[in-house]
C-alpha positions as semicolon CSV with decimal commas, in nm:
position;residue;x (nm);y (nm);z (nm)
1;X;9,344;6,101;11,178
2;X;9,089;6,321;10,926
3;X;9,046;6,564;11,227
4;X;9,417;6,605;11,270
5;X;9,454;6,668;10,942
6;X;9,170;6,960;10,947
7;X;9,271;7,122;11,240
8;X;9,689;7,131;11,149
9;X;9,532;7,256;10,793
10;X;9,302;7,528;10,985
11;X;9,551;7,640;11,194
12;X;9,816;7,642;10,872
13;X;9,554;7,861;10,695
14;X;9,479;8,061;11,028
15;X;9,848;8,176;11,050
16;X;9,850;8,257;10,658
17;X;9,576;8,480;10,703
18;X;9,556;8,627;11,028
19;X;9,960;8,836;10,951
20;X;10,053;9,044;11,168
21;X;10,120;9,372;10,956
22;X;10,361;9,591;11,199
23;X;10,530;9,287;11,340
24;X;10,651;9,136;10,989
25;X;10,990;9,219;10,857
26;X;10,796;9,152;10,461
27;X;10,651;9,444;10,326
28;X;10,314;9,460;10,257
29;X;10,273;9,391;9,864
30;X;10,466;9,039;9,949
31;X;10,192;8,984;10,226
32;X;9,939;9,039;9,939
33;X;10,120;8,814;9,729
34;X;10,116;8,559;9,923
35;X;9,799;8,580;9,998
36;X;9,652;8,602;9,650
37;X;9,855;8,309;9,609
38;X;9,636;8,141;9,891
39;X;9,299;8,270;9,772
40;X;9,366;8,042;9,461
41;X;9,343;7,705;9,686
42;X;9,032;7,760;9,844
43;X;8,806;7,874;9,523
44;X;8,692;7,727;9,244
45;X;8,638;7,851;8,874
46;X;8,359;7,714;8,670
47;X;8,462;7,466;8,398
48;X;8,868;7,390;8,279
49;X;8,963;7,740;8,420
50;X;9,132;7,551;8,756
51;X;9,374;7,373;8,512
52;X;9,621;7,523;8,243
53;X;9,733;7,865;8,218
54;X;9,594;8,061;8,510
55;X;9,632;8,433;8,430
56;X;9,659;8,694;8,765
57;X;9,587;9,082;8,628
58;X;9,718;9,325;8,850
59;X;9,635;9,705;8,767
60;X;9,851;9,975;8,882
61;X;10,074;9,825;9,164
62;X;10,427;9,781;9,067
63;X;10,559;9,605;9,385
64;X;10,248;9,330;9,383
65;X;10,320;9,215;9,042
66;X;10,654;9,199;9,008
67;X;10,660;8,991;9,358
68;X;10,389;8,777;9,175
69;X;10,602;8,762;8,880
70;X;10,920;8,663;9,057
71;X;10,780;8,406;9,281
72;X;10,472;8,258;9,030
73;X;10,525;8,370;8,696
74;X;10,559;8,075;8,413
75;X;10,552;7,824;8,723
76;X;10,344;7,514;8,735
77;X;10,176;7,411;9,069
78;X;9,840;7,264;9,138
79;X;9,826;7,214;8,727
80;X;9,827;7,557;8,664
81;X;10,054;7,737;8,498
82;X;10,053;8,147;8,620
83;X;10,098;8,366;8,420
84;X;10,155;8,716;8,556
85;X;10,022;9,058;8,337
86;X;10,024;9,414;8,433
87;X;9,729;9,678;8,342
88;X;9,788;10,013;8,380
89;X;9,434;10,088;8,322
90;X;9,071;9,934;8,323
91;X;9,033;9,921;7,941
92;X;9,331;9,696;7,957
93;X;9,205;9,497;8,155
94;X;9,115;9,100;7,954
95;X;9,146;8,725;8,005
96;X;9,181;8,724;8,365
97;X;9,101;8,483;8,614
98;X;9,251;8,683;8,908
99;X;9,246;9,084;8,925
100;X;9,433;9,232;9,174
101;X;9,323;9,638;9,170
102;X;9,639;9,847;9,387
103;X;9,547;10,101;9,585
104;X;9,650;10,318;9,308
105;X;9,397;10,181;9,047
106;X;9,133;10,200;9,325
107;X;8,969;10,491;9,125
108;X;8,923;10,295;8,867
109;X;8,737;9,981;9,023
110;X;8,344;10,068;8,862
111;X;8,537;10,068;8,524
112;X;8,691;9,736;8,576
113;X;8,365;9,596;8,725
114;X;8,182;9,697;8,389
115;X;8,510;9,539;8,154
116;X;8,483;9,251;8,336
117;X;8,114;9,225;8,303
118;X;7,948;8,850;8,501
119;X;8,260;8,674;8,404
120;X;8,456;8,408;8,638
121;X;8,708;8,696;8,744
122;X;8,816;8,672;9,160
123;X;8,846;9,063;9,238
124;X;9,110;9,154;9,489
125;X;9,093;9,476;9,604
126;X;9,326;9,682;9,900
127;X;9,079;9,999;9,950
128;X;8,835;10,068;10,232
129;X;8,497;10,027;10,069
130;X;8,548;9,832;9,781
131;X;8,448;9,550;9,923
132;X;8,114;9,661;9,978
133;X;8,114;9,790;9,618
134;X;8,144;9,447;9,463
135;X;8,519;9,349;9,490
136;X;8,512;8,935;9,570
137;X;8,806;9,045;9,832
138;X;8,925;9,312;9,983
139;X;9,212;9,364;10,196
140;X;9,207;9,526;10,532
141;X;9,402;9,577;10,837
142;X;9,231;9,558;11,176
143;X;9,413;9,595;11,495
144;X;9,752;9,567;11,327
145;X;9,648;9,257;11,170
146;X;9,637;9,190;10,808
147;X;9,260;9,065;10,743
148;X;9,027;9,025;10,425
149;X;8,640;9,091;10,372
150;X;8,474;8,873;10,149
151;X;8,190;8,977;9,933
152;X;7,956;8,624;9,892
153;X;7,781;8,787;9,643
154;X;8,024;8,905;9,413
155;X;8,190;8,539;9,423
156;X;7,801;8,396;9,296
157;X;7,849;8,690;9,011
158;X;8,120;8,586;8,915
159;X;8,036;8,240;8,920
160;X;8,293;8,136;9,165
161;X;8,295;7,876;9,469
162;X;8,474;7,899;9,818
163;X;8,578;7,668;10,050
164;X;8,446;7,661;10,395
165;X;8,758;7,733;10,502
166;X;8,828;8,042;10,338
167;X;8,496;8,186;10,440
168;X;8,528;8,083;10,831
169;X;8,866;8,308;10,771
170;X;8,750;8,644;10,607
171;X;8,519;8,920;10,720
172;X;8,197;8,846;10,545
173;X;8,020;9,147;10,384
């Protein structure tokens, strides 16, 4: 019964992951919403940061928070509460323990690396490269499909754990 249960949760979190970009009749910021929203079950945060409010930063993309907003804001699940805030730049940026950078704020990414400093913050980025330069996540779309790239050693940085499951999923740079 255990192994039924992990491979109807695998291929659950398969299908969440693996979206097919050109084929979906949701825009792409609500694909990255609900995504971000799935990041937060398969990581931990170091100490009482997985209960309580649970703030998700996103800098300069309009559509991405106010989907987050609409669908998470001031809602309780898991025993966190989500608060939604918008940054429209990197000195903004405080008390996060989810950034999403848009595409828009990409330019701005080694600014919001240094603000952020070694604290627990999951980076989610959508540009090519950032994962590589130290974003924990980083969107990308291969073959049509919408995919993510996973930077191990930003998540020890930032002091942050992942599931098994999320890493079998993700590109791993």
């Amino acid at each position: 019964m255990k192994l039924i249960k992990i491979i109807f949760l695998m291929a659950v979190c398969t299908m969440a992951f693996n979206t097919q970009v050109q084929s979906q009749n949701r825009p792409e910021h609500e694909l990255h919403a609900m995504m971000i929203y799935n990041f937060l079950k398969y990581i931990q945060w170091p100490g009482d940061q997985n209960a309580g409010e649970f703030v998700i930063g996103v800098l300069k993309d309009d559509n991405v928070y106010n989907t987050l907003n609409t669908w998470y804001g001031n809602k309780e699940r898991g025993g966190k509460k989500f608060i939604i805030k918008k940054f429209e730049s990197a000195s903004e940026v405080s008390g996060c323990q989810l950034l999403y950078v848009g595409d828009s704020g990409s330019n701005q990414f080694e600014d919001v690396l240094g603000k952020i400093g070694s604290s627990s913050t999951l980076t989610v980025t959508n540009r090519r490269g950032l994962g590589e330069k130290g974003s924990c996540i980083n969107f990308k779309v291969l073959d049509g499909r919408l995919k993510f790239e996973l930077n191990q050693a930003a998540m020890n940085k930032a002091n942050l754990k992942t599931s098994s499951q999320l890493t079998a999923m993700a590109i791993l740079i």
